[in-house]
C-alpha positions as CSV (number, residue, x, y, z in Angstrom):
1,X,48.7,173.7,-8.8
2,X,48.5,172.9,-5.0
3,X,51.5,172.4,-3.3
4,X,50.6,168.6,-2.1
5,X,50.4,168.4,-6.0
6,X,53.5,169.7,-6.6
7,X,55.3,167.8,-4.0
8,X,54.3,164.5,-5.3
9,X,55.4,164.8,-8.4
10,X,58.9,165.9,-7.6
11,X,59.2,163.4,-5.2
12,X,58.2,160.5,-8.0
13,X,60.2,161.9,-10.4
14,X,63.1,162.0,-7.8
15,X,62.5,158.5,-7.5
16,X,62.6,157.4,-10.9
17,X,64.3,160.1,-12.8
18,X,67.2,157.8,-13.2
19,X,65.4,154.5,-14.5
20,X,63.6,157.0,-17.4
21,X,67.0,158.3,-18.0
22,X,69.0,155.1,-18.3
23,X,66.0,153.3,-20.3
24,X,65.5,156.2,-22.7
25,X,69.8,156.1,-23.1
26,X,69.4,153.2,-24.7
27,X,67.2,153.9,-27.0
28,X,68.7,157.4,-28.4
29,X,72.0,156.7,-27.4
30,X,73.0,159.6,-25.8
31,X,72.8,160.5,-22.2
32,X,73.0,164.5,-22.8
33,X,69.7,163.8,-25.3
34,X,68.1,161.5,-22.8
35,X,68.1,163.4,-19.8
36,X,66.6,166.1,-21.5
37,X,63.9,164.0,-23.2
38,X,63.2,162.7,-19.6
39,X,63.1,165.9,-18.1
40,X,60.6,167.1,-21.0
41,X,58.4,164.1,-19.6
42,X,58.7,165.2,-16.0
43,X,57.5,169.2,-17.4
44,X,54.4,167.6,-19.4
45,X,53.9,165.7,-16.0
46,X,53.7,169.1,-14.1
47,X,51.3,171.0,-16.6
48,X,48.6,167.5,-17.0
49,X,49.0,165.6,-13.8
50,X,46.7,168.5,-11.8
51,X,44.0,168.2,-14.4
52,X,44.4,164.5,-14.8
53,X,45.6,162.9,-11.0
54,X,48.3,161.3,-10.5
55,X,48.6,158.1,-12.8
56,X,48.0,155.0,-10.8
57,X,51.2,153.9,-12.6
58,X,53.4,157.0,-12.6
59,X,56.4,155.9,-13.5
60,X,55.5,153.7,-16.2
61,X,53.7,157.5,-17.5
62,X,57.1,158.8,-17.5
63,X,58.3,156.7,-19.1
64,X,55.9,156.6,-21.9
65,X,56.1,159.8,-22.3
66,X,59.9,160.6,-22.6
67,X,59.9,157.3,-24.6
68,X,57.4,159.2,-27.1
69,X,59.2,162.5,-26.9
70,X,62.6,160.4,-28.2
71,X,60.8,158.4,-31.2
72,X,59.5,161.7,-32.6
73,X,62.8,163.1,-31.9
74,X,64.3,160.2,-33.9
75,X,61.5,160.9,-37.1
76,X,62.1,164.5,-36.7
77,X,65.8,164.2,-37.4
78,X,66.2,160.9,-40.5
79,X,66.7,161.9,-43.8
80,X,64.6,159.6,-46.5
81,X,67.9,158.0,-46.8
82,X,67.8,156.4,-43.7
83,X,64.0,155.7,-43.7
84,X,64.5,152.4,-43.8
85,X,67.3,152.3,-41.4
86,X,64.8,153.7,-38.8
87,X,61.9,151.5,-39.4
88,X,64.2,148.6,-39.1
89,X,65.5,150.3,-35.7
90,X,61.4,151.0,-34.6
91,X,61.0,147.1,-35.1
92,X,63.7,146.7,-32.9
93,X,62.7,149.0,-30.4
94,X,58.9,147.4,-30.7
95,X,55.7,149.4,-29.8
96,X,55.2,152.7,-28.0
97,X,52.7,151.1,-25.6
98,X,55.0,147.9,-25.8
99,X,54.5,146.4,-22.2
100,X,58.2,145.3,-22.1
101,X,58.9,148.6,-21.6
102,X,56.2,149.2,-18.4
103,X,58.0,145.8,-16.8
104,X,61.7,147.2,-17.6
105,X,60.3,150.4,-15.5
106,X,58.8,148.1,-12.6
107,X,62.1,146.6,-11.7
108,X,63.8,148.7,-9.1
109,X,67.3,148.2,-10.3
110,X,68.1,146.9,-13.9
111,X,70.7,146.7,-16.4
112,X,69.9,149.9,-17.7
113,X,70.6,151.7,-14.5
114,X,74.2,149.9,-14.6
115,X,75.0,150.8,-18.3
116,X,74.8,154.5,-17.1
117,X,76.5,153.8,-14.1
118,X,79.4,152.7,-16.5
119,X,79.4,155.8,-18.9
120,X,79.0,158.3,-16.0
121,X,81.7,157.1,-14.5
122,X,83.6,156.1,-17.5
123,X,87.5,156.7,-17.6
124,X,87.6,158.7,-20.6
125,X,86.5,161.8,-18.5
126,X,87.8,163.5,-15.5
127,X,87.6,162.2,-12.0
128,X,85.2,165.5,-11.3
129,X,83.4,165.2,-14.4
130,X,82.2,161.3,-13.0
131,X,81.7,162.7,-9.9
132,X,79.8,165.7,-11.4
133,X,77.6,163.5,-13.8
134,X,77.1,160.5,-11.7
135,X,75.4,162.7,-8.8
136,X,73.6,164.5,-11.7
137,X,72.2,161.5,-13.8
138,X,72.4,158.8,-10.9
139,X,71.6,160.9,-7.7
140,X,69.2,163.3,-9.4
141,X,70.9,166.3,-7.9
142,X,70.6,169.2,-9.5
143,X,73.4,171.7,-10.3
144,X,73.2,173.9,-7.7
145,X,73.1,170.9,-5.2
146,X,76.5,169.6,-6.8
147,X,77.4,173.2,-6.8
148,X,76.7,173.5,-2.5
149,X,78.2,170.3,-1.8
150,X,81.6,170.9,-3.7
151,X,82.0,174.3,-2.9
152,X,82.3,175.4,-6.3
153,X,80.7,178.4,-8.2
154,X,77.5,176.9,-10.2
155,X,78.7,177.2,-13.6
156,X,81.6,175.7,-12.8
157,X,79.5,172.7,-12.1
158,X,76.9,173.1,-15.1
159,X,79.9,173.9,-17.7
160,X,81.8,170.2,-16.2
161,X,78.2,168.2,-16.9
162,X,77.9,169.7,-20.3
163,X,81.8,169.0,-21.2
164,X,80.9,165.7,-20.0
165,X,78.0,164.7,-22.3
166,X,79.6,166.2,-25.2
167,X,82.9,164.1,-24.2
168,X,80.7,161.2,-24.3
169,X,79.0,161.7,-27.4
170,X,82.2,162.7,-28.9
171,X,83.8,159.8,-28.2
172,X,80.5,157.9,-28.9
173,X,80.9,155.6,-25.6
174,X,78.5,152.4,-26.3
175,X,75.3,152.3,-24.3
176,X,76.5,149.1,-22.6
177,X,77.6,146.9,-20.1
178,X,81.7,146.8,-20.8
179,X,83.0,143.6,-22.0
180,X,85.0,141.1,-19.9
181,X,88.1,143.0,-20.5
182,X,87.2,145.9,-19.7
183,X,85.1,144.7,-16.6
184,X,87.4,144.8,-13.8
185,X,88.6,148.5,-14.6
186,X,85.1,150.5,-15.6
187,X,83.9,148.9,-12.2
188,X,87.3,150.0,-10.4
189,X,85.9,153.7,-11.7
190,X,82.0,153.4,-10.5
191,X,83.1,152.4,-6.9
192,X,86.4,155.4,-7.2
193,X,83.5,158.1,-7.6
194,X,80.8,156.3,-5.3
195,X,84.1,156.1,-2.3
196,X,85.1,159.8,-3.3
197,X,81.4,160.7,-2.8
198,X,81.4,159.4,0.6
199,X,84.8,160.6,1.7
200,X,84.0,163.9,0.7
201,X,80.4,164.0,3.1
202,X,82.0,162.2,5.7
203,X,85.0,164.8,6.5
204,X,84.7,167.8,4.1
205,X,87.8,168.7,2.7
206,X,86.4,172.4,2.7
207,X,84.0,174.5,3.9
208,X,82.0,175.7,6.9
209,X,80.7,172.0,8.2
210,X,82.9,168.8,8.7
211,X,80.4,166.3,7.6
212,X,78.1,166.6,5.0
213,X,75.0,163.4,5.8
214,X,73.7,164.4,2.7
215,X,76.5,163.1,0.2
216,X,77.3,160.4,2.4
217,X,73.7,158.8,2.2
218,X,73.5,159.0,-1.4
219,X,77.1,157.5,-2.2
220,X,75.4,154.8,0.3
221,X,72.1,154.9,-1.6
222,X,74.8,154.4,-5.2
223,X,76.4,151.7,-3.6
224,X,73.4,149.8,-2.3
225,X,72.1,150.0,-6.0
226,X,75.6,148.8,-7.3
227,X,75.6,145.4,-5.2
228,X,72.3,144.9,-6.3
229,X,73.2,145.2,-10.0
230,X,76.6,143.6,-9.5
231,X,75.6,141.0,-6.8
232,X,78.9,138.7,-7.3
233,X,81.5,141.6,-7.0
234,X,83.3,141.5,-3.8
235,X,84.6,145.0,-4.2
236,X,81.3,146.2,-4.3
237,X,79.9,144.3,-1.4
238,X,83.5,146.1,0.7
239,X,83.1,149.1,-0.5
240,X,78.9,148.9,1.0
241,X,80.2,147.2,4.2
242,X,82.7,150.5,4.9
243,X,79.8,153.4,4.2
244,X,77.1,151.5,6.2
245,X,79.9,151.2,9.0
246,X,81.1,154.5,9.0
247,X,77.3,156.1,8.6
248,X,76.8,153.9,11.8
249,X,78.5,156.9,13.8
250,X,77.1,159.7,12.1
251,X,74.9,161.1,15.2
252,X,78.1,160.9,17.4
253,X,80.8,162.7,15.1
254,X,79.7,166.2,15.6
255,X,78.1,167.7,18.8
256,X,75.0,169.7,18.9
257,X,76.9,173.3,17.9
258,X,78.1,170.7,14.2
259,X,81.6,171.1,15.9
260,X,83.8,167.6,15.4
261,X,84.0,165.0,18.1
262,X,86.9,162.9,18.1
263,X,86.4,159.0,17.6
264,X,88.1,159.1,21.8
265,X,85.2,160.9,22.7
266,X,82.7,159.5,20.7
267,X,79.7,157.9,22.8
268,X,79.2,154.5,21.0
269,X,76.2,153.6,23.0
270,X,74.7,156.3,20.4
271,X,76.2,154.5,17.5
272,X,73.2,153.3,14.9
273,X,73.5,149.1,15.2
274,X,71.1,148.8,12.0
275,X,74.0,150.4,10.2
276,X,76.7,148.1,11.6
277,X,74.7,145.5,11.4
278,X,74.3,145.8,7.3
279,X,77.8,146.7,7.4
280,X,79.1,143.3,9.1
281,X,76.7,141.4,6.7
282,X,78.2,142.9,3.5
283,X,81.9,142.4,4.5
284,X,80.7,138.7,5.5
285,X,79.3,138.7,1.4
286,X,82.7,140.3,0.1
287,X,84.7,138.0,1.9
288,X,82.9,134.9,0.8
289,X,83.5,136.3,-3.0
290,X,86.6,137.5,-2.8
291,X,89.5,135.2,-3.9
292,X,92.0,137.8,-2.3
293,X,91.0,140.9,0.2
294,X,90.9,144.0,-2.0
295,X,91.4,147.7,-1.4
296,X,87.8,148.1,0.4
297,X,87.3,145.2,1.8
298,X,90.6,145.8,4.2
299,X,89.2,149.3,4.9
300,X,85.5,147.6,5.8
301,X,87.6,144.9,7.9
302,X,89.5,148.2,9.8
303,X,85.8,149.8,10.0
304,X,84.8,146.7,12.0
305,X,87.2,146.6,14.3
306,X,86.1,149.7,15.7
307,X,82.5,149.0,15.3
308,X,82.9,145.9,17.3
309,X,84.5,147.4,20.1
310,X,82.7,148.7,23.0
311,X,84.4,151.1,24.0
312,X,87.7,152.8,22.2
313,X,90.0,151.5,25.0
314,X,88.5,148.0,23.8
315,X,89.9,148.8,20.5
316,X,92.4,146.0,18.7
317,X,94.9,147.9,17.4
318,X,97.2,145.4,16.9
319,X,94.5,144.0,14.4
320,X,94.4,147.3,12.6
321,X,98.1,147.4,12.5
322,X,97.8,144.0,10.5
323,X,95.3,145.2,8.1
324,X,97.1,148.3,7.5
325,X,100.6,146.1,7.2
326,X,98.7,144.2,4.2
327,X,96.7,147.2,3.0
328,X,99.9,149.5,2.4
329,X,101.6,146.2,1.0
330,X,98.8,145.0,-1.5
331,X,97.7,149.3,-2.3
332,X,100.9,151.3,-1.2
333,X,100.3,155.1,-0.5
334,X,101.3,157.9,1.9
335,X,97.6,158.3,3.3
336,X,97.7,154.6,3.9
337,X,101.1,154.5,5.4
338,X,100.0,158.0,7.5
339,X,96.8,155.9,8.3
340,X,99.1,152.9,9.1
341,X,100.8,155.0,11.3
342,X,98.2,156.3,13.8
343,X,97.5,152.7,14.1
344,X,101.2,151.8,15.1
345,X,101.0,154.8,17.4
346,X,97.7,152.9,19.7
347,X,99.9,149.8,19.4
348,X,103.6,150.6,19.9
349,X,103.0,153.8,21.8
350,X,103.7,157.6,20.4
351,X,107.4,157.2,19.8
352,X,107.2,154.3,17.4
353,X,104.3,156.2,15.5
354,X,106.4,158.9,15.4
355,X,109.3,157.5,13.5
356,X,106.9,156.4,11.1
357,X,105.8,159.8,10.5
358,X,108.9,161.6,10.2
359,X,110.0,158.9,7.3
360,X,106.4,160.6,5.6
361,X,107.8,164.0,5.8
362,X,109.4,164.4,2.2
363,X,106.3,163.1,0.5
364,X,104.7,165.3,-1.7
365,X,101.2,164.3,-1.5
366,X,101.7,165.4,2.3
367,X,104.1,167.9,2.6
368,X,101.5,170.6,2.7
369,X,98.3,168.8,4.0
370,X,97.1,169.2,7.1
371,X,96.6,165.5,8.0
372,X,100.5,164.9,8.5
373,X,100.7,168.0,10.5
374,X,97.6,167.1,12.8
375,X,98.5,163.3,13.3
376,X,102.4,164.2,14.4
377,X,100.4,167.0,16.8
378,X,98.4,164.0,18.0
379,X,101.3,161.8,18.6
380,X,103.7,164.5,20.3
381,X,100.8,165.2,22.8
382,X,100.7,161.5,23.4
383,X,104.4,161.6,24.2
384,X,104.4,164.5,26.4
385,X,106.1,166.8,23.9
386,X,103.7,169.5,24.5
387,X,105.5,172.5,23.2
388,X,106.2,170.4,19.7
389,X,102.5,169.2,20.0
390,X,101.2,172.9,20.0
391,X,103.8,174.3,17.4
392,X,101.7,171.3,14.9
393,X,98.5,171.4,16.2
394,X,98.7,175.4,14.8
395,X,100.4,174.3,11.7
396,X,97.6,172.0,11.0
397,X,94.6,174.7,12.0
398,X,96.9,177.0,9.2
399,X,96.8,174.2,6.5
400,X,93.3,172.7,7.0
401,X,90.6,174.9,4.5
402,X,87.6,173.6,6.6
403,X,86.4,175.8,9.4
404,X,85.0,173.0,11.4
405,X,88.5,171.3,11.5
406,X,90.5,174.4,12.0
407,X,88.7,174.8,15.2
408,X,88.8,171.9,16.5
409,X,92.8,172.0,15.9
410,X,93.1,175.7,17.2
411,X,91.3,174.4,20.5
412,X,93.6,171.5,21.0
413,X,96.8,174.0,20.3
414,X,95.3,176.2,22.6
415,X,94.7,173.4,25.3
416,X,98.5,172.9,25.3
């Protein structure tokens, strides 16, 4: 097989892995079987497509195939008791060269792809499992990719995705969009992994490099798909107007060593506009929707502030302050209030950031991170307390398990 060959056909199947995937789900009813019936497609693909070409339609082949692969699975497996069962279910299903089935595939987003967005991200498993399996059957990532990007040893990863399936089948989750009642919180769950996702790229919270691109773009590439299968969602549309924001500084966040630049030092000429651009029209879209600003819709509307201003001294902080006053009143947390904080610090001045700190001291989703240590370093250096500003700066380098970071906050102790 040439390589061009070769390329080609990973690169389609990379593409539509996850429309084969979520269509064949629905007919088998079980994502573990699916993906494997796809995958069997995207093998037979590999040994014909150099003696055949490449289909002019090669998705739609995919599709055929794995759709084939299942029915005979189906036949294999019925007992003459359900014979009839199964014919009743094949009428249902209609034809194998059933032309529904070649239009379903030449949408580029469908309800399919949203049903497995719901039972990858479902709450009956853990948050890693959803994470694990949604950048598995969603992102097309394979194991050892999840495995690089988490930091964790490969069977780690491969033993969470099969727990996963067999939770699902187990608990024999329906193939289907949720019903009304269950809407608001199976959607609260796809946009929890999709934001973890991107957190995770955008500062590492381990590892050699402090941001991973990579995981970023495709939580942006999961939530661009999401607003496009959930147009009138505000949350969605907030949650897309914060990624494309925050991707809009990418080139600018680490130098040309990968070593962190502070948002201070950031050059904003270099900041990507196309990005910021997309990111001011979906906060525009999630505010028209929304009858009340949710949780990341105020985050998108803190994003903008800094994308809109030229320069950081240009910054309205006092604006930030506000949306972090109703953020940490509508969604209370310590990272919020800690966020709230730095905010208060640009506003008030050091002192007045500071007292909001110390009342963070005795919370136990802090007390051993290195964020609270590294913002009360930032905000003694901004109050001349130089000696307390280094004594925190190295307590925060000590804490931090990324390299990148504990650099960056070594240099700044050291620069005291």
């Amino acid at each position: 097989m040439s390589t061009d060959i070769q390329r080609t056909i990973e690169a389609v199947w990379r593409i539509e892995s996850t429309k084969v995937t979520a269509a064949i789900s629905r007919l088998v009813r079980d994502v573990g079987l699916a993906e494997e019936l796809a995958q069997d497609a995207f093998v037979a693909a590999l040994e014909q497509w150099p003696q055949t070409g490449i289909p002019d339609r090669p998705a739609a082949w995919l599709m055929r195939t794995a759709r084939n692969k299942a029915v005979d699975r189906i036949r294999r497996n019925v007992t003459y008791e359900n014979k009839q069962a199964m014919l009743a279910r094949d009428a249902e299903l209609g034809s194998v060269d059933d032309p529904d089935w070649d239009r379903a595939l030449d949408d580029p987003v469908g309800d399919d792809i949203l049903r497995l967005m719901f039972i990858a991200c479902h709450p009956v498993l853990s948050m890693e499992a959803r994470v694990a399996l949604t950048l598995r059957l969603l992102g097309g990532l394979t194991t050892a990719e999840i495995a690089r990007a988490f930091l964790a040893p490969k069977p780690t990863i491969a033993q969470r995705i099969v727990r996963a399936k067999r939770t699902l089948a187990r608990e024999q989750i329906p193939f289907e969009t949720p019903p009304p009642d269950e809407l608001a919180e199976r959607l609260s769950s796809v946009l929890e992994v999709i934001y973890l996702i991107f957190n995770e790229g955008y500062t590492a919270t381990s590892g050699q490099y402090w941001l991973r691109a990579d995981l970023c773009m495709e939580a942006l590439r999961l939530g661009r798909i999401l607003v496009g299968l959930a147009p009138e969602e505000s949350e969605a549309h907030g949650l897309l107007a914060l990624m494309e924001i925050q991707a809009s500084r990418f080139r600018t966040r680490i130098d040309a060593d990968g070593n962190p630049v502070r948002l201070p030092d950031q050059d904003r000429r270099r900041w990507d506009r196309l990005h910021i651009k997309r990111g001011l029209a979906a906060l525009d879209r999630a505010r028209d929707l929304a009858p009340e600003p949710g949780f990341y819709l105020l985050q998108a509307e803190i994003a903008a502030c800094h994308a809109r201003a030229h320069t950081f001294e240009e910054t309205d902080w006092k604006e930030i302050v506000r949306l972090y006053d109703e953020l940490a009143a509508r969604y209370p947390s310590p990272v919020v209030e800690l966020n709230r904080a730095v905010a208060v610090g640009m506003a008030e001045g050091p002192e007045a950031g500071l007292e909001l700190v110390g009342a963070l001291a005795t919370e136990p989703l802090l007390e051993d991170s290195h964020l609270l240590a590294s913002v009360r370093a930032d905000l003694l250096e901004k109050a001349g307390r130089l000696e307390e500003a280094r004594a925190e700066f190295t307590r925060a380098a000590q804490l931090t398990q990324n390299e990148a970071e504990r650099q960056l906050l070594t240099a700044r102790a050291e620069s005291l």
